[in-house]
C-alpha positions as CSV (number, residue, x, y, z in Angstrom):
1,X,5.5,27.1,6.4
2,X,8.9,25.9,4.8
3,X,9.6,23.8,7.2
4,X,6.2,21.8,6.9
5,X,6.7,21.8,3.4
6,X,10.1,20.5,3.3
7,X,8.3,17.7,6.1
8,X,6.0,17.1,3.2
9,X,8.6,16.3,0.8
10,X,10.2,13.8,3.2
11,X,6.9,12.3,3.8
12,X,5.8,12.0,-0.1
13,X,9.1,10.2,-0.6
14,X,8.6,8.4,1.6
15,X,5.2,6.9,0.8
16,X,6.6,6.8,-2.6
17,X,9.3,4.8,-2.1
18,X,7.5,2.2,0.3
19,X,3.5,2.1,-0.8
20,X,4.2,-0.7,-3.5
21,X,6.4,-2.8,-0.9
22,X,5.8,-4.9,1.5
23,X,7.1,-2.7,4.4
24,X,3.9,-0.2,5.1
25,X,3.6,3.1,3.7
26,X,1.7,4.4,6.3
27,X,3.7,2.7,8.9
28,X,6.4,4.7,7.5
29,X,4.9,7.8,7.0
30,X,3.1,7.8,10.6
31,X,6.7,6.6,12.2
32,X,8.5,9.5,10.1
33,X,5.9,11.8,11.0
34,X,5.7,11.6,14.5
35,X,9.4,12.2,15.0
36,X,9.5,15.3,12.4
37,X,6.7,16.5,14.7
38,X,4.5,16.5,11.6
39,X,0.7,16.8,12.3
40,X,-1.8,16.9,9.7
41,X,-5.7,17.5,10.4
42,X,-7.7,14.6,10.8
43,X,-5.0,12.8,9.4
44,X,-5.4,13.6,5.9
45,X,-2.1,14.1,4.7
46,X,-1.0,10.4,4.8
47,X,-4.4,9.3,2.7
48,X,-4.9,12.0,0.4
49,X,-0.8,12.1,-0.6
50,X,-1.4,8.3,-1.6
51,X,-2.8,10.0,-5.1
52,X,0.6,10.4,-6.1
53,X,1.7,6.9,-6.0
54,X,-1.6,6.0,-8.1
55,X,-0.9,8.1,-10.8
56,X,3.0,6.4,-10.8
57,X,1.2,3.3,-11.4
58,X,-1.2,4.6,-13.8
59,X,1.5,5.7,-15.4
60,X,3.6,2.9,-15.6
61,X,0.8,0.8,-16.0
62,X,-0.9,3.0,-18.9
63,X,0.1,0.3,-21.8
64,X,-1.3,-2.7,-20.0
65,X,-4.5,-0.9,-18.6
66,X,-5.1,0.5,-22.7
67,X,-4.5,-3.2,-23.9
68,X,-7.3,-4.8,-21.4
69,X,-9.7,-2.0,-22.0
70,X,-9.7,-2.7,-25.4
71,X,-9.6,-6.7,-24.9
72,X,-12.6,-6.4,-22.7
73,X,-15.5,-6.5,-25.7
74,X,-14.1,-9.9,-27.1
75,X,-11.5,-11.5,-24.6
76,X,-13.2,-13.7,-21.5
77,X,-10.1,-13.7,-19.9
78,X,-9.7,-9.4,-19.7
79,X,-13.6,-9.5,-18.3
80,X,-12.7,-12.0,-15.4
81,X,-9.7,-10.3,-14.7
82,X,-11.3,-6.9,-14.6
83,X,-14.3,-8.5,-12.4
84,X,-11.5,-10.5,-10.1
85,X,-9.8,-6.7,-9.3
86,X,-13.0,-5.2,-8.5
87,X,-13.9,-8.3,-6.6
88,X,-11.1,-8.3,-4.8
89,X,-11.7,-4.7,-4.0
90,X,-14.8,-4.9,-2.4
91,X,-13.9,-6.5,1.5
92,X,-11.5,-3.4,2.0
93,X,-14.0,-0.7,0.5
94,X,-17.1,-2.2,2.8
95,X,-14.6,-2.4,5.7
96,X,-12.9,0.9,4.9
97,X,-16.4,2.7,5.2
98,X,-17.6,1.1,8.4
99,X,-14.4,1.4,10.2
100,X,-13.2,4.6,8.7
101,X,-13.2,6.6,12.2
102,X,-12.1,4.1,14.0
103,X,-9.0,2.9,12.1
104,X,-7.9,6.5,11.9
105,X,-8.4,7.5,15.6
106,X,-7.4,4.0,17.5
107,X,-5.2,2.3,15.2
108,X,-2.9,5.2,13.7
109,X,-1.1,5.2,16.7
110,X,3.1,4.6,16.3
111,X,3.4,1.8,19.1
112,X,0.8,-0.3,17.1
113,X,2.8,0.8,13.8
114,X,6.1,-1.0,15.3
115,X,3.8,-4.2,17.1
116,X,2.3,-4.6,13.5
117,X,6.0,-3.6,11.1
118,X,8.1,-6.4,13.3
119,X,5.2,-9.2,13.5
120,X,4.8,-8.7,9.6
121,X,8.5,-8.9,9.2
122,X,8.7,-12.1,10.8
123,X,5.9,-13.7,9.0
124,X,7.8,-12.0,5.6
125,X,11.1,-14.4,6.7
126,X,8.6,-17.8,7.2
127,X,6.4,-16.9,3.7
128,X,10.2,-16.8,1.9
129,X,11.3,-20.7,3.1
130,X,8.2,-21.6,2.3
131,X,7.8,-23.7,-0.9
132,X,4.3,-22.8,-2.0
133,X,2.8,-25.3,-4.5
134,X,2.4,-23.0,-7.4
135,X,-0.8,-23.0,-10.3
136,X,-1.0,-19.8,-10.6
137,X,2.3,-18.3,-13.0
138,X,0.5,-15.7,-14.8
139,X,-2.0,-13.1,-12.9
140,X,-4.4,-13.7,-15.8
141,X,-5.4,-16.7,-14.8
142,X,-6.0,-16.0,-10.9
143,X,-9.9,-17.2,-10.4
144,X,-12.7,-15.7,-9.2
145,X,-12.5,-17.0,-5.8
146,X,-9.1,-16.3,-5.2
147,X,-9.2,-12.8,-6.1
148,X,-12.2,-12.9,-3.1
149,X,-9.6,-14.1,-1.0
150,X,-7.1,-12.1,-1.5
151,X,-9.2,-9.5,-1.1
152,X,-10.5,-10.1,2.5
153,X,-6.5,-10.6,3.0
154,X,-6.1,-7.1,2.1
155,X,-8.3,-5.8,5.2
156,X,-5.9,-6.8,7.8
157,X,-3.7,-4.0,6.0
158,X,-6.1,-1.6,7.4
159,X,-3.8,-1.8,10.7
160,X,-1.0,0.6,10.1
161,X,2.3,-1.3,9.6
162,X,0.9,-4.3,8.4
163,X,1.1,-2.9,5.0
164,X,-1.6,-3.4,1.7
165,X,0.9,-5.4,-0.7
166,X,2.8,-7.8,1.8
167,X,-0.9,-9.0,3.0
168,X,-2.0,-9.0,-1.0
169,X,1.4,-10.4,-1.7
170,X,1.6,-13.2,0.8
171,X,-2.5,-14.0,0.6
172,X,-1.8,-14.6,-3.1
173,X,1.2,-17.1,-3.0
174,X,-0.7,-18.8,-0.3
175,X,-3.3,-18.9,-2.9
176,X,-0.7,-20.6,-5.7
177,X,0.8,-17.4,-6.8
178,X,4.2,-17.1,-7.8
179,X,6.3,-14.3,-6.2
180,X,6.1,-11.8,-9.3
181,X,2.4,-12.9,-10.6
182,X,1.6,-12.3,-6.6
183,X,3.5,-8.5,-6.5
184,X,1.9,-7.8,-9.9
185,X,-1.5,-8.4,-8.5
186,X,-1.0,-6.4,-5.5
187,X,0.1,-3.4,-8.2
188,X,-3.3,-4.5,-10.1
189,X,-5.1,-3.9,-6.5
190,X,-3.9,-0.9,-5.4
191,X,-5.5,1.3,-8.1
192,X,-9.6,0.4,-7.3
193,X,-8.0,0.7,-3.5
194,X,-6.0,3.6,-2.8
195,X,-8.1,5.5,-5.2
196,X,-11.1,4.5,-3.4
197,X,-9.4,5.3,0.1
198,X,-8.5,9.1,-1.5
199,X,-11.9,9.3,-2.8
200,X,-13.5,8.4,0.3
201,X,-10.9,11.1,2.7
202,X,-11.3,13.6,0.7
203,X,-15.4,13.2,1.0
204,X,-15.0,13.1,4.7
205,X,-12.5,15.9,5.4
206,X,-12.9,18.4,3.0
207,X,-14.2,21.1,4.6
208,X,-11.4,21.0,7.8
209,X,-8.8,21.7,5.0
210,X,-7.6,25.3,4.3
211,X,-5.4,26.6,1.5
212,X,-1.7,25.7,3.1
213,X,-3.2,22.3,3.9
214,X,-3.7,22.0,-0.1
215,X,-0.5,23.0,-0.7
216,X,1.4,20.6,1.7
217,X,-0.6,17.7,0.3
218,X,0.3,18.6,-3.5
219,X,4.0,18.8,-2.4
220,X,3.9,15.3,-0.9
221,X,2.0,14.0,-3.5
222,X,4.7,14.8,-6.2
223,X,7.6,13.8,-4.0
224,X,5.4,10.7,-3.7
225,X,4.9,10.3,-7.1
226,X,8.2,10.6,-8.5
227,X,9.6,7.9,-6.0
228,X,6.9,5.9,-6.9
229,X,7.8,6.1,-10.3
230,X,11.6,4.3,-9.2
231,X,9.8,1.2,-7.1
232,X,7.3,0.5,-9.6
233,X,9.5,0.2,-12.6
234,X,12.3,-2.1,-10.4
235,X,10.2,-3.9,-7.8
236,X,8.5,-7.0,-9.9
237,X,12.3,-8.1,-11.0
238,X,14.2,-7.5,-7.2
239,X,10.9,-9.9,-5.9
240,X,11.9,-12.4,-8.4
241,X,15.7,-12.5,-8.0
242,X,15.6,-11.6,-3.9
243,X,12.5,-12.9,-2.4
244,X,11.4,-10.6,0.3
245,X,13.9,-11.3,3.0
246,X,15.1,-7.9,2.5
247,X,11.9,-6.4,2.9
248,X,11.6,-8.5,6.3
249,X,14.8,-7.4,8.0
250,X,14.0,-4.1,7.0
251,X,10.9,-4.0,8.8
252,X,11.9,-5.6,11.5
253,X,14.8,-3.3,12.2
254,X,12.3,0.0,11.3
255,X,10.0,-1.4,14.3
256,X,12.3,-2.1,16.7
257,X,14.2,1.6,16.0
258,X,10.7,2.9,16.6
259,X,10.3,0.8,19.9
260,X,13.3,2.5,21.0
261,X,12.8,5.9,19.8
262,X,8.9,5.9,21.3
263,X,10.9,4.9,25.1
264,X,13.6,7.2,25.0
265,X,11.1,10.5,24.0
266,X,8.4,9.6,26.5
């Protein structure tokens, strides 16, 4: 029992540290948890510990989501943005539904994990030479229709490793974003997301968890919210000073460590 719990406390700093970057959380966390020899039922751990980084947002965030609630009765620009989240929300929670089973008994599988964290990496290095043509400085003015499209970006994250906020991140600048008005969005995103994705796993795999499982889960998901709490207060101002090359190489060195590791224990 310690020892799973002391797994769970790798594994909720782990999705805290990475869930907001553009490197995969569950990548990470089904990479790390495979070679810790960590096995949670029906995969719930690596969902449901995701509350943890939500509430580091919602934290963080608490100001700015007080401020647009109250804008919302008189100020056209805090409705559209409001209906561009929710908008923007809506490809991942239709495909999230439909695919639920499948994603989680096909595609969370750690060779696909280090296919997808390299590929993503390498489209990471081309999106930072890139000179996109931006319109879009402040993520109060992103339209209607981009927010669709950003959205439907976000579903290819639903393959482990290709991560939520590199495909918001990259669909946004493609979009006339600017690096931080494009990460800020993706922070925007997550919460409708992530808390739809916990809602959701919790509905479908409540009754296979027991007490211990509860307990593992609330370990991770404070380890995961206090290193949330680091990445979300840093990671708009490192985007705008570094780019994302960083981010790149990093996944790109993860994957091909996990290429290795997967040959050498078979």
């Amino acid at each position: 029992m310690i020892s799973d719990l002391i797994k769970a406390t790798i594994l909720g700093a782990v999705e805290g540290f990475t869930e907001f970057l553009p490197v995969s959380s569950t990548g990470h966390l089904l990479l790390v948890g495979h070679f810790l020899g960590f096995e949670s039922k029906g995969k719930t751990f690596e969902v449901l510990v995701q509350l943890g980084a939500i509430l580091a947002i919602l934290a963080v965030y608490a100001h700015k989501i007080l401020a647009l609630v109250a804008g919302l009765p008189r100020e056209a620009a805090a409705r559209r943005f409001v209906a561009g989240v929710l908008l923007a929300f809506l490809p991942a929670a239709l495909v999230g539904a439909f695919a639920h089973s499948f994603i989680k008994s096909v595609l969370f599988a750690p060779m696909i994990v280090c296919t997808t964290l390299v590929a993503g990496g390498l489209v990471l290095l081309a999106v930072d030479e890139m000179k996109f043509e931006v319109k879009h400085p402040d993520v109060m003015d992103f339209t209607l229709p981009m927010c669709l499209k950003i959205g439907l970006v976000q579903c290819l994250a639903m393959i482990p490793g290709v991560s939520r906020s590199g495909a918001t991140i990259v669909g946004a600048m493609a979009l006339g974003a600017d690096k931080r008005a494009a990460a800020e969005f993706s922070f925007w995103l997550a919460m409708p997301t992530m808390a739809g994705a916990f809602a959701y796993d919790l509905f479908k795999n409540y009754k296979i968890l027991e007490a211990r499982d509860v307990l593992t889960i609330g370990v991770g998901f404070l380890a995961a919210f206090l290193a949330a709490l680091v990445v979300v207060r840093g990671f708009l101002g490192f985007v705008s000073r570094r780019g994302f090359k960083p981010f790149a190489w990093w996944r790109i060195i993860l994957g091909s460590a996990g290429f290795a590791g997967l040959l050498l224990t078979r």
